[in-house]
PDB file of N, CA, C and O in Angstrom, chain B, residues numbered from 101:
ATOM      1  N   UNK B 101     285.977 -50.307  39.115  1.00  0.00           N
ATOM      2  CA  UNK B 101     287.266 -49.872  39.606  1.00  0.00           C
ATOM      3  C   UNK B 101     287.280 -48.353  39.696  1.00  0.00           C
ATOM      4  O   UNK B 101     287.175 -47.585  38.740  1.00  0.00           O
ATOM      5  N   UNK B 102     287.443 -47.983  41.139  1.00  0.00           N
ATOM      6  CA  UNK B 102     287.415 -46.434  40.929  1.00  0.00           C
ATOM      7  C   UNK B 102     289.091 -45.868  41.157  1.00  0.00           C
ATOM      8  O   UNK B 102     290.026 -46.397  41.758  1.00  0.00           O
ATOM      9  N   UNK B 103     288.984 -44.380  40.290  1.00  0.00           N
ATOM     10  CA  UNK B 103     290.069 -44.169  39.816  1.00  0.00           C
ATOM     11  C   UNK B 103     290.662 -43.452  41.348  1.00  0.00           C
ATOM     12  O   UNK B 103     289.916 -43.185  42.291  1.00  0.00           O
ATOM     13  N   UNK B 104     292.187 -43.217  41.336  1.00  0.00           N
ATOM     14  CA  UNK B 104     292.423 -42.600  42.408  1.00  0.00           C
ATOM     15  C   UNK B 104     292.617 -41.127  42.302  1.00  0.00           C
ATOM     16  O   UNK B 104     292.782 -40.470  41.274  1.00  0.00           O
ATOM     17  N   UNK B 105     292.568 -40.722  43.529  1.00  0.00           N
ATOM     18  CA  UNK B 105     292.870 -38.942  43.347  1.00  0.00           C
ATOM     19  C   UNK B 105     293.260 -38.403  42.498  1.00  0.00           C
ATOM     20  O   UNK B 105     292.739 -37.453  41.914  1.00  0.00           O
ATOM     21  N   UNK B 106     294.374 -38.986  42.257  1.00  0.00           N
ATOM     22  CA  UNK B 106     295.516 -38.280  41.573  1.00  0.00           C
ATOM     23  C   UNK B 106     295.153 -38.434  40.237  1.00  0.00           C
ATOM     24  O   UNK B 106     295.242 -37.499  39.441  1.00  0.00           O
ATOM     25  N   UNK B 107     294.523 -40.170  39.757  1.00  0.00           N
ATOM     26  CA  UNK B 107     294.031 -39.901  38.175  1.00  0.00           C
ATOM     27  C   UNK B 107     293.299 -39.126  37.909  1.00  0.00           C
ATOM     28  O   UNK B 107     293.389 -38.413  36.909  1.00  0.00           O
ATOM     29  N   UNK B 108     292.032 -39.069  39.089  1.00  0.00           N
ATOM     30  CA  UNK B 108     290.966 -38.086  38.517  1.00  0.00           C
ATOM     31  C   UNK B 108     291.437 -36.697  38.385  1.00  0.00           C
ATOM     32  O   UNK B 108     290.862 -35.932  37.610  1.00  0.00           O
ATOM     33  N   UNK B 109     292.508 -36.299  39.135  1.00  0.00           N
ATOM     34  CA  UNK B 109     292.880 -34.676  39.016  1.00  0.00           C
ATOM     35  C   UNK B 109     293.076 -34.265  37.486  1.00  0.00           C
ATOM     36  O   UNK B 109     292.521 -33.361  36.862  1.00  0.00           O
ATOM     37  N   UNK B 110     294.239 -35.399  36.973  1.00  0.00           N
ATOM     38  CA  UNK B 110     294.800 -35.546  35.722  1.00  0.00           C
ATOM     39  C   UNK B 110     293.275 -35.814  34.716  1.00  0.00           C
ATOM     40  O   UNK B 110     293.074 -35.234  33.649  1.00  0.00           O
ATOM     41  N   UNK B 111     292.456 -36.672  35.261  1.00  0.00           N
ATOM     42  CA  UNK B 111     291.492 -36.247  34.175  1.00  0.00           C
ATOM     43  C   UNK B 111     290.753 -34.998  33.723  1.00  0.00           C
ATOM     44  O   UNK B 111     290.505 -34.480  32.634  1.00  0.00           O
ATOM     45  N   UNK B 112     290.448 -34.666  35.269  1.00  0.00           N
ATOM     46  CA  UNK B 112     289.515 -33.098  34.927  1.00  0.00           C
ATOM     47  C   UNK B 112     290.647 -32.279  34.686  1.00  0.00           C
ATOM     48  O   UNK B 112     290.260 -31.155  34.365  1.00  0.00           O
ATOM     49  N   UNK B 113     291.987 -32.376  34.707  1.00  0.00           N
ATOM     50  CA  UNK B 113     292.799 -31.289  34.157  1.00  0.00           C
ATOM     51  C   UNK B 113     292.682 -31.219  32.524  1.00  0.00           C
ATOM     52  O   UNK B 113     292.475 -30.270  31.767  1.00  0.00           O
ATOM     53  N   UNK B 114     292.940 -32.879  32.253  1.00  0.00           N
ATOM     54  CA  UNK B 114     292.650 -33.397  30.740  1.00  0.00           C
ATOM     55  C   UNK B 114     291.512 -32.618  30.257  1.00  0.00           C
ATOM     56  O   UNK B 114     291.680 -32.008  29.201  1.00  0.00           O
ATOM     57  N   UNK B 115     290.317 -32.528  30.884  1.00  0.00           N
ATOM     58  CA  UNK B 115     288.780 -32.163  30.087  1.00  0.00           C
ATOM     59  C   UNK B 115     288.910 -31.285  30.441  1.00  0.00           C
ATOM     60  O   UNK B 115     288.007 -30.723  29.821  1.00  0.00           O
ATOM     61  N   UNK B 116     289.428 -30.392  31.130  1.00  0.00           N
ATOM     62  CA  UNK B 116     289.918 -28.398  31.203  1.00  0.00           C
ATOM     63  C   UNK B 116     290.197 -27.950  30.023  1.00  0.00           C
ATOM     64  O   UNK B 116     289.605 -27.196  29.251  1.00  0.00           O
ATOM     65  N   UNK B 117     291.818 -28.882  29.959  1.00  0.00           N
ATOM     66  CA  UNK B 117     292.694 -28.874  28.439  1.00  0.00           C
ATOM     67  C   UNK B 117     292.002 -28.630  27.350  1.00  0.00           C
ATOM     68  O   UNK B 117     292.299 -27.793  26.497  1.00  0.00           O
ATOM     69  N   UNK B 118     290.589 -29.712  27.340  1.00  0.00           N
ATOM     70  CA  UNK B 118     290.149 -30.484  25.868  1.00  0.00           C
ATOM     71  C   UNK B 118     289.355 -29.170  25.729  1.00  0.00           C
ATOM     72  O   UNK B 118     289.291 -28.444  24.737  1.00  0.00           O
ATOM     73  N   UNK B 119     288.504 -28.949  27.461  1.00  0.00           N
ATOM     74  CA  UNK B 119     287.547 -27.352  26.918  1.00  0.00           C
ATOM     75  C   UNK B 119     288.085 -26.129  26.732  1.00  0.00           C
ATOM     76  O   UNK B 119     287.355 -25.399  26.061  1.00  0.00           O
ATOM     77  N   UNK B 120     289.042 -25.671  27.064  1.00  0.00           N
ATOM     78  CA  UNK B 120     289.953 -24.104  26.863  1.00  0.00           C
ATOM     79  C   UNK B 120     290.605 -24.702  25.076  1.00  0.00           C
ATOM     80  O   UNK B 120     290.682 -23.749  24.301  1.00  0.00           O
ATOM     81  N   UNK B 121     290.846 -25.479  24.721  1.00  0.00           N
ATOM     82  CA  UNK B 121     291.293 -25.458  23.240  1.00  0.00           C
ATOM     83  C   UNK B 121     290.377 -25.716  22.329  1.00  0.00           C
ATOM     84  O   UNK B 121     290.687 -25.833  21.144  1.00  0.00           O
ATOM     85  N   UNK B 122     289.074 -25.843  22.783  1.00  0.00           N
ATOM     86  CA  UNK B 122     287.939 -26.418  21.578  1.00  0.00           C
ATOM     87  C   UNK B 122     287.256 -24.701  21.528  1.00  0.00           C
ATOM     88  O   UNK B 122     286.875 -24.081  20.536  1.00  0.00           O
ATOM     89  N   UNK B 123     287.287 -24.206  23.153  1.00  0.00           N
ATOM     90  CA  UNK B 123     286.938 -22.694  23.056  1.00  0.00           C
ATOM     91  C   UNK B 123     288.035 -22.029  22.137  1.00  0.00           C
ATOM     92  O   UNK B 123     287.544 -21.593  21.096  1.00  0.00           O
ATOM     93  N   UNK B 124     289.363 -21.845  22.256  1.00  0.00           N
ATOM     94  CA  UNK B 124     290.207 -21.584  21.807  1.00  0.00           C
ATOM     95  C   UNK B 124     290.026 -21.136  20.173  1.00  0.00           C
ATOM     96  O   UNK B 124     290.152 -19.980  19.768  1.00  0.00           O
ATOM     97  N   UNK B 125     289.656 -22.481  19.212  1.00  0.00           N
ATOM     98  CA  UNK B 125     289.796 -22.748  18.312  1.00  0.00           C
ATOM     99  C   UNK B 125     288.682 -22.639  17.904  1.00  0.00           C
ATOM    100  O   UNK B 125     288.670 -22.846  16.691  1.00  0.00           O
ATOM    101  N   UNK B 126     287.408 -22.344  18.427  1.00  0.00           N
ATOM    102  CA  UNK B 126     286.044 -21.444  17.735  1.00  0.00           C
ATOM    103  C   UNK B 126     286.633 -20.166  17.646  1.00  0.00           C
ATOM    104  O   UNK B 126     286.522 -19.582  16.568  1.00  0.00           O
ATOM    105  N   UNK B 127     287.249 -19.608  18.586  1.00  0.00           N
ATOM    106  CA  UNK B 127     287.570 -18.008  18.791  1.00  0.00           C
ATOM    107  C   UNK B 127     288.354 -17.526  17.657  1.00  0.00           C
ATOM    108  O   UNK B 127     288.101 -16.593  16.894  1.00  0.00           O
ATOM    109  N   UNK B 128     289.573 -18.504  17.687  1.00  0.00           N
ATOM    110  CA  UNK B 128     290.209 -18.154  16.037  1.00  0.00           C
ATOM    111  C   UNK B 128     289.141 -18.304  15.022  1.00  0.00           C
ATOM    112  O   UNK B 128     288.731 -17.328  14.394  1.00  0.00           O
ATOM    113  N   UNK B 129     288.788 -19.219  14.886  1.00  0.00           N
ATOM    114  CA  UNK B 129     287.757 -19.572  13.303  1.00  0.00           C
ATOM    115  C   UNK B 129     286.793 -18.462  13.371  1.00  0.00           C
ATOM    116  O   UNK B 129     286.413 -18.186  12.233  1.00  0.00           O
ATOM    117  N   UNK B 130     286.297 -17.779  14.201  1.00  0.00           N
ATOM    118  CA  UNK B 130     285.448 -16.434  14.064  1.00  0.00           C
ATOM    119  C   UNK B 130     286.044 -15.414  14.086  1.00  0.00           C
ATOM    120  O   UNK B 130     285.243 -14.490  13.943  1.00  0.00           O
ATOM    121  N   UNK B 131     287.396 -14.947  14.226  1.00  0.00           N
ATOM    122  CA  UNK B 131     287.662 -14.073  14.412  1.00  0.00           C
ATOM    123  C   UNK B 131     287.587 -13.147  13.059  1.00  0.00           C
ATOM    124  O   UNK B 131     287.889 -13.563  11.940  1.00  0.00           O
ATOM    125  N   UNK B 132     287.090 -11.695  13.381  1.00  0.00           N
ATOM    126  CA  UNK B 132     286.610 -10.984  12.027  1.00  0.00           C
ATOM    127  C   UNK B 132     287.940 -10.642  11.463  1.00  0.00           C
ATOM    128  O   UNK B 132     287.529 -10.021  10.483  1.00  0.00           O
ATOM    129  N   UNK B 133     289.177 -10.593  11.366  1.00  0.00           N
ATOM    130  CA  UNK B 133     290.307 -10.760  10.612  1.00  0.00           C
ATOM    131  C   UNK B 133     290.249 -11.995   9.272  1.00  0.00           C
ATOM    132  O   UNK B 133     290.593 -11.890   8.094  1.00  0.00           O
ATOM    133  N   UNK B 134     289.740 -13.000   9.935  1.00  0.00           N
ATOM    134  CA  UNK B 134     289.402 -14.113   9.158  1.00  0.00           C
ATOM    135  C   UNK B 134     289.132 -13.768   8.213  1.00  0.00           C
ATOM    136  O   UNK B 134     289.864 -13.895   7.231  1.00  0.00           O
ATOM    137  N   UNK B 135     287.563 -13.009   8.188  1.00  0.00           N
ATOM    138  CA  UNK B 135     286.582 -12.864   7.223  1.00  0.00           C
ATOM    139  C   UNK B 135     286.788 -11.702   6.652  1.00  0.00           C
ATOM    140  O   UNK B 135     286.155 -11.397   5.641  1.00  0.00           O
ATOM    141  N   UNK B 136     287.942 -10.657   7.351  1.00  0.00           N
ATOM    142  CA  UNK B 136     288.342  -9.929   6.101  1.00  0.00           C
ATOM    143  C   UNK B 136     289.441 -10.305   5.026  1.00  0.00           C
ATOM    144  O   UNK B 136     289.701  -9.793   3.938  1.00  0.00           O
ATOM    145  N   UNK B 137     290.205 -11.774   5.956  1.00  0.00           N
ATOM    146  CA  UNK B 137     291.166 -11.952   4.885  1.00  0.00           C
ATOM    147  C   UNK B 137     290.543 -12.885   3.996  1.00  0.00           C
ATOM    148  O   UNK B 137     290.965 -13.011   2.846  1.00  0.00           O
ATOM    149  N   UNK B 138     289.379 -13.683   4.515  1.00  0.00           N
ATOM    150  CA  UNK B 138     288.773 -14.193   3.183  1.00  0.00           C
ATOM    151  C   UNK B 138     288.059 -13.041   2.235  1.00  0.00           C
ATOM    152  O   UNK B 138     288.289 -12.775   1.055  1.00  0.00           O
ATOM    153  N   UNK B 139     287.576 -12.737   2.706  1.00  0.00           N
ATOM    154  CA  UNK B 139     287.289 -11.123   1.553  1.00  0.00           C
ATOM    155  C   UNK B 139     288.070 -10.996   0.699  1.00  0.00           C
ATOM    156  O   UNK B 139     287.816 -11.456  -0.414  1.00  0.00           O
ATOM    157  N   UNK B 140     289.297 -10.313   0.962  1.00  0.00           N
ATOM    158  CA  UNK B 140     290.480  -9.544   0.227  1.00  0.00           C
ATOM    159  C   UNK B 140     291.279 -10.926  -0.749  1.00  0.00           C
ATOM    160  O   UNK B 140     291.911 -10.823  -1.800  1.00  0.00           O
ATOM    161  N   UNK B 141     291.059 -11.795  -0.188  1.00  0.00           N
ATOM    162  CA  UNK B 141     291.783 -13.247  -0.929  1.00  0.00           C
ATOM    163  C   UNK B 141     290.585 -13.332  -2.093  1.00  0.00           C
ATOM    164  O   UNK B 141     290.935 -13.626  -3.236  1.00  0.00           O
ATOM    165  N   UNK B 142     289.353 -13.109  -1.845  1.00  0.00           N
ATOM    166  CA  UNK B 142     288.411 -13.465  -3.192  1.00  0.00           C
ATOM    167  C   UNK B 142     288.498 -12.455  -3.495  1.00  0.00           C
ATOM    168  O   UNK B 142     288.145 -12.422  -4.674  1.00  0.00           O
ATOM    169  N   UNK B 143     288.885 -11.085  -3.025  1.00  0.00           N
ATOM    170  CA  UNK B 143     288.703  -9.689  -4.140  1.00  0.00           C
ATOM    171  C   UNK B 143     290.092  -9.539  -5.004  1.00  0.00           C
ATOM    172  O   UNK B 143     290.075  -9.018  -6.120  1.00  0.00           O
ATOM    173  N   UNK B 144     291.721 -10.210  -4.189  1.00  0.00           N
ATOM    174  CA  UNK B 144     292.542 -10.401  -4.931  1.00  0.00           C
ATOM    175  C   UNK B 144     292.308 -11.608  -6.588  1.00  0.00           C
ATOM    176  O   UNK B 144     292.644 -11.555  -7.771  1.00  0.00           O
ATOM    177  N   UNK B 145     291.695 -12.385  -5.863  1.00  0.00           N
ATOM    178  CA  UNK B 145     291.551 -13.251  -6.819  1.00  0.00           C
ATOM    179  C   UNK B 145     290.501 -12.640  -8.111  1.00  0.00           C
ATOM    180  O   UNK B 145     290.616 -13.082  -9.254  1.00  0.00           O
ATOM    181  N   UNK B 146     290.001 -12.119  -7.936  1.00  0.00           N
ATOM    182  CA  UNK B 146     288.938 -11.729  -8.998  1.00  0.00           C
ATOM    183  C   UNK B 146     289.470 -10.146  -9.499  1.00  0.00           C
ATOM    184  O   UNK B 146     288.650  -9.442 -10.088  1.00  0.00           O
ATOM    185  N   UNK B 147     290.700  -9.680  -9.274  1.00  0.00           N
ATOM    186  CA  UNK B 147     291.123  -8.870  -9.945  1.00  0.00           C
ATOM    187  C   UNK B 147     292.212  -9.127 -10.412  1.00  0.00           C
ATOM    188  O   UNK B 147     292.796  -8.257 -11.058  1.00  0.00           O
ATOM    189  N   UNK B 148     292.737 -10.285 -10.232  1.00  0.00           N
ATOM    190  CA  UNK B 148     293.551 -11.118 -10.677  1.00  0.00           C
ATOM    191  C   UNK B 148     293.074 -11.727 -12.306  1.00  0.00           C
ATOM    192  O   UNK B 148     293.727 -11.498 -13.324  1.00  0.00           O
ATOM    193  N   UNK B 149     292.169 -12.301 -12.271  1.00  0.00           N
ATOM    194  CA  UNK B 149     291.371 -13.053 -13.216  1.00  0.00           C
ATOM    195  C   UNK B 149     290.974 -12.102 -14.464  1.00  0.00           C
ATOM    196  O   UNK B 149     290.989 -12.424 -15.652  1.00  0.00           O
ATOM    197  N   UNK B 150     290.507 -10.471 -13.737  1.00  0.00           N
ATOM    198  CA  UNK B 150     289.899  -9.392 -14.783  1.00  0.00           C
ATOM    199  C   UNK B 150     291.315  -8.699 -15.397  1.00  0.00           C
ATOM    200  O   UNK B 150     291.186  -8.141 -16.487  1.00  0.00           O
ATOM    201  N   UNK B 151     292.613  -8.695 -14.796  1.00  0.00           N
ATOM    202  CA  UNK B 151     293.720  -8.541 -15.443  1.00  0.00           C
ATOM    203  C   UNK B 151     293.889  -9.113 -16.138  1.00  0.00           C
ATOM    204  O   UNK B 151     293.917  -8.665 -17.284  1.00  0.00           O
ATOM    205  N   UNK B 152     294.141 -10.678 -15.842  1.00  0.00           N
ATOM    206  CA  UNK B 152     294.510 -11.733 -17.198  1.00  0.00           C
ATOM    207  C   UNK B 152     293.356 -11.739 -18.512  1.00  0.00           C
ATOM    208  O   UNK B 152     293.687 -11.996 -19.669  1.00  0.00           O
ATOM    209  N   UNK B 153     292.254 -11.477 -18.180  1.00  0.00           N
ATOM    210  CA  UNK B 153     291.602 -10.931 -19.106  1.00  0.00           C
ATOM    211  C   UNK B 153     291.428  -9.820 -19.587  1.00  0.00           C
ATOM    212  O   UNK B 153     290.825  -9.863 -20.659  1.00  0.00           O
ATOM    213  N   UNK B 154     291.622  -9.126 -19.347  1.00  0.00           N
ATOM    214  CA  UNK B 154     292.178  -7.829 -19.917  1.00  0.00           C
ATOM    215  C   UNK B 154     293.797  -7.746 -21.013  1.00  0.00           C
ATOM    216  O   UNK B 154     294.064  -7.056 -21.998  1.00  0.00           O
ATOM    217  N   UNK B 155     294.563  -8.757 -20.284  1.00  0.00           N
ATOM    218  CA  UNK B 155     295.556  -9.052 -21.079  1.00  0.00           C
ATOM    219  C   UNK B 155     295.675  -9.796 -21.915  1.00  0.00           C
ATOM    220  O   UNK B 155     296.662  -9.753 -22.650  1.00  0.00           O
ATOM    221  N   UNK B 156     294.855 -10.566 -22.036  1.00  0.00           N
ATOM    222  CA  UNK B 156     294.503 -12.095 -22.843  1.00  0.00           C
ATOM    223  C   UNK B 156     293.667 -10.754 -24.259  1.00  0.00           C
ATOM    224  O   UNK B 156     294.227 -10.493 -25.324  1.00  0.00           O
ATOM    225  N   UNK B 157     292.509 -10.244 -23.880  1.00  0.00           N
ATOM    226  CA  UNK B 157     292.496  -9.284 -24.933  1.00  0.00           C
ATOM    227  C   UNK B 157     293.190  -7.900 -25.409  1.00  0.00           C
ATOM    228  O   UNK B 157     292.885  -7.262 -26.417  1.00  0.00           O
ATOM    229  N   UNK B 158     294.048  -7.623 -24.598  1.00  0.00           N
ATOM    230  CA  UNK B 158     294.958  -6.791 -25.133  1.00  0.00           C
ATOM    231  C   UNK B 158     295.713  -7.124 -26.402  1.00  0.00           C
ATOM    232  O   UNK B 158     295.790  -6.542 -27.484  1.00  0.00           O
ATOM    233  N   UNK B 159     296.452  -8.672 -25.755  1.00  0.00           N
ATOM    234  CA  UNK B 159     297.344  -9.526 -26.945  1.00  0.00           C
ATOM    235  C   UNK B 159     296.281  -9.659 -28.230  1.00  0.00           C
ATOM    236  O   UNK B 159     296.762  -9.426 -29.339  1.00  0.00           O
ATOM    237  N   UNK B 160     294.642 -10.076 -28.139  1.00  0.00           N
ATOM    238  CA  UNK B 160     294.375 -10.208 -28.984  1.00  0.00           C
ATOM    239  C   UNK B 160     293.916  -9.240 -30.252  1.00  0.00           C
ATOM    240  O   UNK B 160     293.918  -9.559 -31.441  1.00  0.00           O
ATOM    241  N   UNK B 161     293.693  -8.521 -29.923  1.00  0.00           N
ATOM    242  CA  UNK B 161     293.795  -7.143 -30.196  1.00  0.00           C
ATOM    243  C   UNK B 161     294.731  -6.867 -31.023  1.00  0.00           C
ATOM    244  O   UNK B 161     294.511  -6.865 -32.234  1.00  0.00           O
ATOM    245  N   UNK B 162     296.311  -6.501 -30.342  1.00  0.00           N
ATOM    246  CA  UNK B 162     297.298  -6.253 -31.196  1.00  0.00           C
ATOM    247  C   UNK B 162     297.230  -6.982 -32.175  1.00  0.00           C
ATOM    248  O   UNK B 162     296.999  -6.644 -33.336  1.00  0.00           O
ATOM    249  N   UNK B 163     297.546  -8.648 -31.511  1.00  0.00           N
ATOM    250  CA  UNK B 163     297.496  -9.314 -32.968  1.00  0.00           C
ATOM    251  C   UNK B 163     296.996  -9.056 -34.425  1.00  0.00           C
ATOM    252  O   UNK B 163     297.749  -9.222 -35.385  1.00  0.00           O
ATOM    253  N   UNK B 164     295.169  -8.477 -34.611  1.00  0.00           N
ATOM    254  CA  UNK B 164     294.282  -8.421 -35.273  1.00  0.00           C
ATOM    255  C   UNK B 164     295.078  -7.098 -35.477  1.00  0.00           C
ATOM    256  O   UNK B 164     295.406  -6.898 -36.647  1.00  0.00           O
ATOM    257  N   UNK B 165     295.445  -6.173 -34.588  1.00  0.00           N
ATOM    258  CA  UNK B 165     296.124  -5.093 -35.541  1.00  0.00           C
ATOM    259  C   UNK B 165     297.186  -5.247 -36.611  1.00  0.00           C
ATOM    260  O   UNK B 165     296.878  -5.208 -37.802  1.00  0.00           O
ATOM    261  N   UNK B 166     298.049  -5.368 -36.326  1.00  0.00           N
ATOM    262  CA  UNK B 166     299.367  -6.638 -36.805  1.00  0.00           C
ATOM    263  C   UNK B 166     298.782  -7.112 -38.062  1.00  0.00           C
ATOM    264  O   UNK B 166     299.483  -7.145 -39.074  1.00  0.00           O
ATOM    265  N   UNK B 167     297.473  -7.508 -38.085  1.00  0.00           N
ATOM    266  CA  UNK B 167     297.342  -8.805 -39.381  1.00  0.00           C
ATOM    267  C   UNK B 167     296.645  -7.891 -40.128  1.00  0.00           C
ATOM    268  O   UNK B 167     296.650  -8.131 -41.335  1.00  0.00           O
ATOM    269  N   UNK B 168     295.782  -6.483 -39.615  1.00  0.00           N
ATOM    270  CA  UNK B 168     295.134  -5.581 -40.195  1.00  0.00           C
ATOM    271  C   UNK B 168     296.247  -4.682 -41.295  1.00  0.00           C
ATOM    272  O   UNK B 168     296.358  -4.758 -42.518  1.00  0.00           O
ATOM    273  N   UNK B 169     296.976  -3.837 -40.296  1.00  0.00           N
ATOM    274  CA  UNK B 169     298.626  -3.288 -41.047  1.00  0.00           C
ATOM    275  C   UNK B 169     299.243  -4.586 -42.126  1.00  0.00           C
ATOM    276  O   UNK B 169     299.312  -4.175 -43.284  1.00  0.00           O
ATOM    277  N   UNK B 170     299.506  -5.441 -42.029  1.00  0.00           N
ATOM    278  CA  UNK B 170     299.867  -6.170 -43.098  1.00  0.00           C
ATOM    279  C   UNK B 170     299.157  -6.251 -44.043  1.00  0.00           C
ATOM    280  O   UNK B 170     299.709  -6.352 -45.139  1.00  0.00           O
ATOM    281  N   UNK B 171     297.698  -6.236 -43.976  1.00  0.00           N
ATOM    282  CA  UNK B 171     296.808  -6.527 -45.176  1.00  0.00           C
ATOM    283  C   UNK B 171     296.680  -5.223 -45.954  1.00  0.00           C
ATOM    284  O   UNK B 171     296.194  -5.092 -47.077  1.00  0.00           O
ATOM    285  N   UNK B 172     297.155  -4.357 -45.233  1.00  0.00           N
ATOM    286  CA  UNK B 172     296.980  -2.907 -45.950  1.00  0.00           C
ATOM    287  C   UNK B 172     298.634  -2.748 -46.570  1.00  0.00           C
ATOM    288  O   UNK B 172     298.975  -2.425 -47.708  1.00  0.00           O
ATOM    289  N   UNK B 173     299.197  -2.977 -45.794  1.00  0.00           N
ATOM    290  CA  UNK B 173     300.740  -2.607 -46.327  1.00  0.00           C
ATOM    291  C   UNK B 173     300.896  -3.746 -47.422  1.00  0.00           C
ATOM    292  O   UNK B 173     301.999  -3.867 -47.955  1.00  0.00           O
ATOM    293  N   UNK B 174     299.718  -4.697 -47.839  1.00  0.00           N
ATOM    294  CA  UNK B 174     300.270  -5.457 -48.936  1.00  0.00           C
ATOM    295  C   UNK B 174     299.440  -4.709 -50.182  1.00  0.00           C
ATOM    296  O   UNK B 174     299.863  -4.602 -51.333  1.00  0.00           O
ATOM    297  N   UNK B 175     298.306  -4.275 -49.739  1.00  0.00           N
ATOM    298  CA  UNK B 175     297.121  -3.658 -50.355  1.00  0.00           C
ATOM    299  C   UNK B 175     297.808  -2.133 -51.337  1.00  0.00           C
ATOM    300  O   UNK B 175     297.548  -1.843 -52.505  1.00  0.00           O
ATOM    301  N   UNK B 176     298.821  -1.310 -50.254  1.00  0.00           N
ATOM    302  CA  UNK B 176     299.868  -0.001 -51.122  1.00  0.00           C
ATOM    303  C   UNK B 176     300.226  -0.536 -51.460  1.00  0.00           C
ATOM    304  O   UNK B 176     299.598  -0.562 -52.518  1.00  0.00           O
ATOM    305  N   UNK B 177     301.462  -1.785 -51.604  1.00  0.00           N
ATOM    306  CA  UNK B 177     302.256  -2.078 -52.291  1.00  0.00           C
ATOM    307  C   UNK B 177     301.961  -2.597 -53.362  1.00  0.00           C
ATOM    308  O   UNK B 177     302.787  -2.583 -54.274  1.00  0.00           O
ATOM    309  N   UNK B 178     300.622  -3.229 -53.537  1.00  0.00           N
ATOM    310  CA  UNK B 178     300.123  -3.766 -54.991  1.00  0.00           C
ATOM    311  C   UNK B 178     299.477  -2.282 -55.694  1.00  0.00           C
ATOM    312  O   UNK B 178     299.599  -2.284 -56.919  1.00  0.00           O
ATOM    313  N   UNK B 179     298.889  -1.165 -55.188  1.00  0.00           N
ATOM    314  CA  UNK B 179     298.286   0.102 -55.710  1.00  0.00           C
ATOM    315  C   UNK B 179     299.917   0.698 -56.306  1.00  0.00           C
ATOM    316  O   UNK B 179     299.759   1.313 -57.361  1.00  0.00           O
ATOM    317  N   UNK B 180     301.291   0.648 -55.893  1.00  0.00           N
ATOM    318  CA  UNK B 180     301.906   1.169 -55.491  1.00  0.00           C
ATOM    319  C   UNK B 180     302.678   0.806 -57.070  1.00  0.00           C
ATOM    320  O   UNK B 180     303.346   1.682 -57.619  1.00  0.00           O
ATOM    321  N   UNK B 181     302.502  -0.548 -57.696  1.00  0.00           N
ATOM    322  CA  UNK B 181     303.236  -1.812 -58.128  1.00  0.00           C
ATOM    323  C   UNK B 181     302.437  -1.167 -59.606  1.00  0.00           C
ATOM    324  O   UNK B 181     302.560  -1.754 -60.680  1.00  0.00           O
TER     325      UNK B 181
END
């Protein structure tokens, strides 16, 4: 069964369509914006991570200070006693 004019127009318009958006959509996925915002998303993230660690030992830190000053401020008060 062959198709008539008019379908086939509508088809090769169809496979125009299908090729200008498959080009389309390589062009975005390469575009070097991409790959600087994947950059900056893993360099946010990994200075993200060295903060919370940095803060994670900050807190721990104080703490051990905290428990250091108490052991001494119990240490005068018995020299003191």
């Amino acid at each position: 069964m062959k198709a008539s004019p008019s379908d086939q127009r509508q088809i090769i318009d169809v496979a125009a369509f299908d090729q200008k958006s498959t080009a389309l959509n390589h062009t975005a996925s390469t575009l070097p914006e991409i790959a600087e915002l994947v950059t900056t998303t893993t360099k946010f993230h990994n200075a993200r991570d060295l903060r919370i660690g940095a803060e994670t030992e900050l807190n721990d830190v104080k703490r051990e200070l905290l428990r250091a000053e108490a052991d001494v401020e119990q240490i005068v008060t018995r020299i003191t006693r």
